[in-house]
GUNU-202327 format. One record per residue (C-alpha): residue number from 1; x, y, z. Coordinates in nm, 3 decimals. Example, Ala and Ser with C-alpha at 12.3 -4.5 7.8 and 13.67 -1.06 7.14 Angstrom:
BEGIN
+-------+---------+---------+---------+
| vexlo |      c1 |      c2 |      c3 |
+-------+---------+---------+---------+
|     1 |   1.230 |  -0.450 |   0.780 |
|     2 |   1.367 |  -0.106 |   0.714 |
+-------+---------+---------+---------+
end
This chain:
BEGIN
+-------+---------+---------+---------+
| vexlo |      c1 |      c2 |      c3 |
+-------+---------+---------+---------+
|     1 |   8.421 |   5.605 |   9.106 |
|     2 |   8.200 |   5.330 |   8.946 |
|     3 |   7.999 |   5.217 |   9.270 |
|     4 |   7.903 |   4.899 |   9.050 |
|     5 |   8.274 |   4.747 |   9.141 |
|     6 |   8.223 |   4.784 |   9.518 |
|     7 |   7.988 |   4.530 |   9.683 |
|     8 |   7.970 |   4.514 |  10.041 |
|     9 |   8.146 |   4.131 |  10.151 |
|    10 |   8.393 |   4.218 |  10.381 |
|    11 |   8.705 |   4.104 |  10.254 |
|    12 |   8.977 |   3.954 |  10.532 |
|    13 |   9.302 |   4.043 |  10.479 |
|    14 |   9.624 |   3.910 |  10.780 |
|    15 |   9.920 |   4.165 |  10.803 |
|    16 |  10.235 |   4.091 |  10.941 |
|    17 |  10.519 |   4.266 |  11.093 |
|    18 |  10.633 |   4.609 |  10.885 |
|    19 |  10.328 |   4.564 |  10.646 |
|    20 |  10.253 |   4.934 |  10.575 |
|    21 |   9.895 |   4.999 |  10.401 |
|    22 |   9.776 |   5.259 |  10.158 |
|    23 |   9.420 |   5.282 |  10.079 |
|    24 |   9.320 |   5.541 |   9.879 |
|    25 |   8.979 |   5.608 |   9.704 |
|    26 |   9.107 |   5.696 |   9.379 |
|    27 |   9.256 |   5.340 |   9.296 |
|    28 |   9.044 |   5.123 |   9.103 |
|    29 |   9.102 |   4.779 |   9.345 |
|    30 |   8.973 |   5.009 |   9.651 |
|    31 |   8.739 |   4.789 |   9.831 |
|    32 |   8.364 |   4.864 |  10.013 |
|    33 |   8.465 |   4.645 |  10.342 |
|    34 |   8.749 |   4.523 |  10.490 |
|    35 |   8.853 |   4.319 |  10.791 |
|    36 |   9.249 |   4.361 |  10.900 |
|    37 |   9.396 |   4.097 |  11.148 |
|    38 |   9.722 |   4.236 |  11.295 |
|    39 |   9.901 |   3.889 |  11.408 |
|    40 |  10.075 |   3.901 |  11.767 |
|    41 |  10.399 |   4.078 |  11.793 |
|    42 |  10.334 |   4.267 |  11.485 |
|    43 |  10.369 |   4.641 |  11.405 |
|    44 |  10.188 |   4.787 |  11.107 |
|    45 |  10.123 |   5.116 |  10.936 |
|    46 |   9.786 |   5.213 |  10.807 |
|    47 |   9.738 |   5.560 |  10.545 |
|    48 |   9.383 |   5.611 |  10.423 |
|    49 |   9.359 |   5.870 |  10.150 |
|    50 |   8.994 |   5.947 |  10.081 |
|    51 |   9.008 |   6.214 |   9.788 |
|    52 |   8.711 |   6.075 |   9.532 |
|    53 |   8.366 |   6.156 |   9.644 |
|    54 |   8.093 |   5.802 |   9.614 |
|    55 |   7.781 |   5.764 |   9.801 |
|    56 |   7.840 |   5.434 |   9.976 |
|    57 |   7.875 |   5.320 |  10.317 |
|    58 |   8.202 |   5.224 |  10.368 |
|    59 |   8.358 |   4.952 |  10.650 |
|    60 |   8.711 |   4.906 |  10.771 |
|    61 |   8.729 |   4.650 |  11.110 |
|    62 |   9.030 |   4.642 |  11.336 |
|    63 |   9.169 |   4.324 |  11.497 |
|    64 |   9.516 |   4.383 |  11.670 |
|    65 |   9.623 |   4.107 |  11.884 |
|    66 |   9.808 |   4.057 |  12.181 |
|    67 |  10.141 |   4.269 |  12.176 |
|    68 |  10.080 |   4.404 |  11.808 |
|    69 |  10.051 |   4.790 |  11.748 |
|    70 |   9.863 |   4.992 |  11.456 |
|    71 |   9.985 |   5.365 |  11.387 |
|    72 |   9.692 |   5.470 |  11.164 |
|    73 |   9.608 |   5.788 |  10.960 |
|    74 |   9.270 |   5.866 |  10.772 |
|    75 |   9.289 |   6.162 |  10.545 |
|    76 |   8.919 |   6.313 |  10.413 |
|    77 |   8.960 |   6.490 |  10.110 |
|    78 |   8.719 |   6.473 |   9.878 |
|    79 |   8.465 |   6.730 |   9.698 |
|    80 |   8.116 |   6.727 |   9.740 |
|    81 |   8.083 |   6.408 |   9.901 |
|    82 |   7.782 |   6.217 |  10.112 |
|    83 |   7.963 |   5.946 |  10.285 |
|    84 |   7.939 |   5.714 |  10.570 |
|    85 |   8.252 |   5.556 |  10.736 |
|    86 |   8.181 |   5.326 |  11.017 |
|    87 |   8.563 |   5.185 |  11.201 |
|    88 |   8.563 |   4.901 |  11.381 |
|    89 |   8.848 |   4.863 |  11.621 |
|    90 |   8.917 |   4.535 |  11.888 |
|    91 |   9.262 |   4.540 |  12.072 |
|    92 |   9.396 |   4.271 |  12.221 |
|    93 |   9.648 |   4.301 |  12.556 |
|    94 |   9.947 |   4.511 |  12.575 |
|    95 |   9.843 |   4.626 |  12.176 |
|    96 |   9.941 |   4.954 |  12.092 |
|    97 |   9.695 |   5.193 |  11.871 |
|    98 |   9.795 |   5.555 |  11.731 |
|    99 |   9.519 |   5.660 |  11.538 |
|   100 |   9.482 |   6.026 |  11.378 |
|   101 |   9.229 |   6.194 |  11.150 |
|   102 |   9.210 |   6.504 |  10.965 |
|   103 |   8.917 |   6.561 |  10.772 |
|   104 |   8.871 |   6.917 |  10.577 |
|   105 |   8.551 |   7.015 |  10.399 |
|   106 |   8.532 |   7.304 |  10.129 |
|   107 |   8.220 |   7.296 |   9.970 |
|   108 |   7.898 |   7.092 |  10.039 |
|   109 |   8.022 |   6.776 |  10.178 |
|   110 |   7.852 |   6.556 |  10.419 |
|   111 |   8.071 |   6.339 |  10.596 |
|   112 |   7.949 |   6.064 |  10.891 |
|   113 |   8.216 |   5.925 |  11.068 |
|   114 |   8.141 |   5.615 |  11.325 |
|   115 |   8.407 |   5.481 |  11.502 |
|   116 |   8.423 |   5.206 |  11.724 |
|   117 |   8.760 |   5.122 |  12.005 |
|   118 |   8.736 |   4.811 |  12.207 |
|   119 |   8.961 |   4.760 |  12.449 |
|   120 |   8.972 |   4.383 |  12.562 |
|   121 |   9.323 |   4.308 |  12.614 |
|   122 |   9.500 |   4.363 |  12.983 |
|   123 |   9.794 |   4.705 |  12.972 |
|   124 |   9.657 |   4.825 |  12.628 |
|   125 |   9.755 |   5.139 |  12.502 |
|   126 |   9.559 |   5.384 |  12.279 |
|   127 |   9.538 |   5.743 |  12.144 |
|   128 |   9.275 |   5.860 |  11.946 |
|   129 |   9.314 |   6.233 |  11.756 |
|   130 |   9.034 |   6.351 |  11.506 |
|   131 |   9.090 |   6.711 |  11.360 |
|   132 |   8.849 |   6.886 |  11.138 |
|   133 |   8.838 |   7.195 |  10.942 |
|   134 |   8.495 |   7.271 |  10.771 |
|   135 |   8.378 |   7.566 |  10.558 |
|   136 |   8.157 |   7.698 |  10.315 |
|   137 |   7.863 |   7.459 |  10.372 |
|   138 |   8.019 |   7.143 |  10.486 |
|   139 |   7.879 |   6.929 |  10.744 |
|   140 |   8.026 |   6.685 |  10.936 |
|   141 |   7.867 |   6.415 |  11.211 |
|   142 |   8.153 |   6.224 |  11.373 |
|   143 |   8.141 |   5.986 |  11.669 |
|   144 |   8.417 |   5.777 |  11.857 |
|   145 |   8.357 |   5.519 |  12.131 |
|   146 |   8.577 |   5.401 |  12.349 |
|   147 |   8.485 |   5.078 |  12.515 |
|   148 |   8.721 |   4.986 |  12.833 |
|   149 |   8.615 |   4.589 |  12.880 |
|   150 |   8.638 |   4.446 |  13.217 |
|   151 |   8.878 |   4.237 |  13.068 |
|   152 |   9.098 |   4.556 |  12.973 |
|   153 |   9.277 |   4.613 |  13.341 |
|   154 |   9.535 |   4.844 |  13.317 |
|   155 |   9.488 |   4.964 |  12.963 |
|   156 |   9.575 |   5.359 |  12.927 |
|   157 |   9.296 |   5.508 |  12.646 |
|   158 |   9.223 |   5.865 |  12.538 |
|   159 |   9.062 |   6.029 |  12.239 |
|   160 |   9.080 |   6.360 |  12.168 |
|   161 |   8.852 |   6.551 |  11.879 |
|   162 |   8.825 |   6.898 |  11.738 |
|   163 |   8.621 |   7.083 |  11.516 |
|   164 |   8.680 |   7.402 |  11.341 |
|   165 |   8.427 |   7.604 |  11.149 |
|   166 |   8.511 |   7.846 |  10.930 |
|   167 |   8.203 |   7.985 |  10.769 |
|   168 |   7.851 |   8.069 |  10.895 |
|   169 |   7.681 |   7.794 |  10.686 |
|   170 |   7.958 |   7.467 |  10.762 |
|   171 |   7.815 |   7.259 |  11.047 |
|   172 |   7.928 |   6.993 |  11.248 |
|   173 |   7.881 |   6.766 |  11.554 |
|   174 |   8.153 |   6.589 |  11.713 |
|   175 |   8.101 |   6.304 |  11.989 |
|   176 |   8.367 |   6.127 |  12.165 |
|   177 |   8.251 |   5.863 |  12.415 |
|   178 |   8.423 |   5.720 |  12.701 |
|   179 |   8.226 |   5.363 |  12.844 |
|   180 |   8.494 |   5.218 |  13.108 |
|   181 |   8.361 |   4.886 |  13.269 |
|   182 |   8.777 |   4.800 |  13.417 |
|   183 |   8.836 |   4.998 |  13.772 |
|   184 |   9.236 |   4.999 |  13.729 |
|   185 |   9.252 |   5.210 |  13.408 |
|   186 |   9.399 |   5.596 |  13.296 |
|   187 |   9.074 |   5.735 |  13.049 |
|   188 |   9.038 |   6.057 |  12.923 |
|   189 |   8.851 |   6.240 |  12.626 |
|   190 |   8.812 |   6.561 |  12.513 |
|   191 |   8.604 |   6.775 |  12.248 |
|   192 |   8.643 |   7.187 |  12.151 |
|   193 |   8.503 |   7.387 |  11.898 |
|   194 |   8.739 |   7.654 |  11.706 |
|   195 |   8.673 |   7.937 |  11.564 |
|   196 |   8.924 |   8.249 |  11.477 |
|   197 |   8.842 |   8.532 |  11.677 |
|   198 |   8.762 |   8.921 |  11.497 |
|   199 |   9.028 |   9.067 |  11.651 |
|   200 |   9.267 |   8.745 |  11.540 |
|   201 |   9.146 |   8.823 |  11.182 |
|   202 |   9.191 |   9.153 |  11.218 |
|   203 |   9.590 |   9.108 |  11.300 |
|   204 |   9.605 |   8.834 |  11.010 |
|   205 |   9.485 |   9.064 |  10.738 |
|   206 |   9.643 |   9.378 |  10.873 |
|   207 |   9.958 |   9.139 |  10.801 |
|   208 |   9.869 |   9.145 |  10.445 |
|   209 |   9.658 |   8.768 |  10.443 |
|   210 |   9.332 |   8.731 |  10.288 |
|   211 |   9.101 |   8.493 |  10.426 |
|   212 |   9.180 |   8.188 |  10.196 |
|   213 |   9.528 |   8.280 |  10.284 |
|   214 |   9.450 |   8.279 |  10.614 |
|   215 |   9.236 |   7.905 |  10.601 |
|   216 |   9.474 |   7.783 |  10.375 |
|   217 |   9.747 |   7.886 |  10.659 |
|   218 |   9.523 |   7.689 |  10.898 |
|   219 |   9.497 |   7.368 |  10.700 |
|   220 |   9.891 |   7.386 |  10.644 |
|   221 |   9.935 |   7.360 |  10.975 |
|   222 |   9.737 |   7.098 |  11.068 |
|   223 |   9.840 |   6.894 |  10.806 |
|   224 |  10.202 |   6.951 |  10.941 |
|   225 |  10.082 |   6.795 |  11.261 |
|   226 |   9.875 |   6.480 |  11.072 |
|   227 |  10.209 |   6.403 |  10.898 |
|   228 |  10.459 |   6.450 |  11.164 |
|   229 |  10.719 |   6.189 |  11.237 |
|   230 |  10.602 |   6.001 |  10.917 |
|   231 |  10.949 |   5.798 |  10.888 |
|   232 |  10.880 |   5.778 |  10.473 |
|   233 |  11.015 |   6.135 |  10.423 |
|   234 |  10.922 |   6.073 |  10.048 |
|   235 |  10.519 |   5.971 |  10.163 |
|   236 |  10.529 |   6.282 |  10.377 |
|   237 |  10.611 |   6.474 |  10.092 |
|   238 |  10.390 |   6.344 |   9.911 |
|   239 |  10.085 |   6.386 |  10.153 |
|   240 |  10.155 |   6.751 |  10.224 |
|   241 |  10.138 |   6.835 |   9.849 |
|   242 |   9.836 |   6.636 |   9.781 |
|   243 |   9.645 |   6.864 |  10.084 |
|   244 |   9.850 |   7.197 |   9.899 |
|   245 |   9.726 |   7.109 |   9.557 |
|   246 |   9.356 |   7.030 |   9.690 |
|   247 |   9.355 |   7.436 |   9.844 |
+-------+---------+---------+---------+
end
């Protein structure tokens, strides 16, 4: 990517009901900061394809009003990458958020994720899922705050994140954070480490799998669960062979 055509003005953009957005890295109009307003009432689809390494820090901020929802999905791709991604969410009452992330490393990468859930809005809903797969000698540093405002009675929140090391050398830290200032909320978080077991790999390969078969088995699957109930059956398609083609 030519890091001379990104400049970092954040660039507002308004969506409306059944706007469905695809960033991806690759394009040549991809942009260093963004601010989304999701107007009230409004449902809209976000896909974030990252699969062209840049050194930048990149921004993406959140505003989803009063009775709007946001199903978004951030896929990390890319080779040998040293990036920063800082997500900036504020959701308004009775909003709705879905937001998952799988990230996969295979080489060097080092990938900082930062992201940011403000819950302002009375009865807001939110669900927060970040899956990661790293190997070889990937790295990965990946927070996500959830802010429950005193403002945000009766909201339901949770964020979930999980981290899965498949090599000696890949690192990782992953930090979910749970700041509730309401008193009639439902909260929760969560945070595991994975790693296969001797004995698993042991059945695996006396089945006949190597270890990339085995990873790539892994990856398969979670990508399966990233792109599950994607109503574009054609986008799906499309998604699940971009992750086959880069194993």
């Amino acid at each position: 990517m030519n890091n001379n055509k990104l400049n970092n003005k954040i660039e507002k953009r308004v969506l409306k009901d059944g706007d469905f957005i695809i960033e991806r890295t690759s394009q040549k109009d991809f942009a260093q900061a963004l601010s989304f307003q999701i107007e009230e009432g409004a449902k809209v689809n976000y896909l974030l394809i990252v699969d062209e390494a840049f050194d930048l820090a990149v921004i993406r901020q959140w505003d989803i009003q009063n009775n709007a929802s946001l199903d978004s999905r951030r896929l990390f791709l890319q080779d040998k990458a040293h990036q920063t991604w800082s997500f900036q969410h504020e959701i308004g009452s009775k909003a709705v958020l879905s937001s998952r992330s799988l990230l996969i490393g295979m080489t060097d990468e080092q990938f900082n994720l930062n992201s940011v859930y403000n819950f302002s809005g009375q009865a807001s809903f939110g669900r927060v899922n970040i899956d990661s797969l790293l190997t070889a000698k990937a790295q990965l540093n990946c927070v996500a705050d959830v802010n429950v405002l005193p403002t945000a009675q009766q909201s339901d929140t949770r964020v979930d994140m999980t981290l899965r090391l498949e090599s000696d050398e890949a690192k990782g830290e992953i930090t979910p954070g749970l700041n509730i200032a309401a008193n009639d909320v439902k909260a929760g978080h969560s945070a595991g480490t994975f790693r296969l077991k001797d004995e698993d790999l042991f059945y695996l390969r006396s089945r006949g799998l190597s270890t990339q078969q085995i990873r790539n088995l892994f990856i398969l699957s979670l990508a399966q669960s990233f792109a599950a109930d994607l109503k574009d059956v054609k986008l799906k398609e499309d998604l699940l062979a971009l992750i086959n083609n880069y194993l």
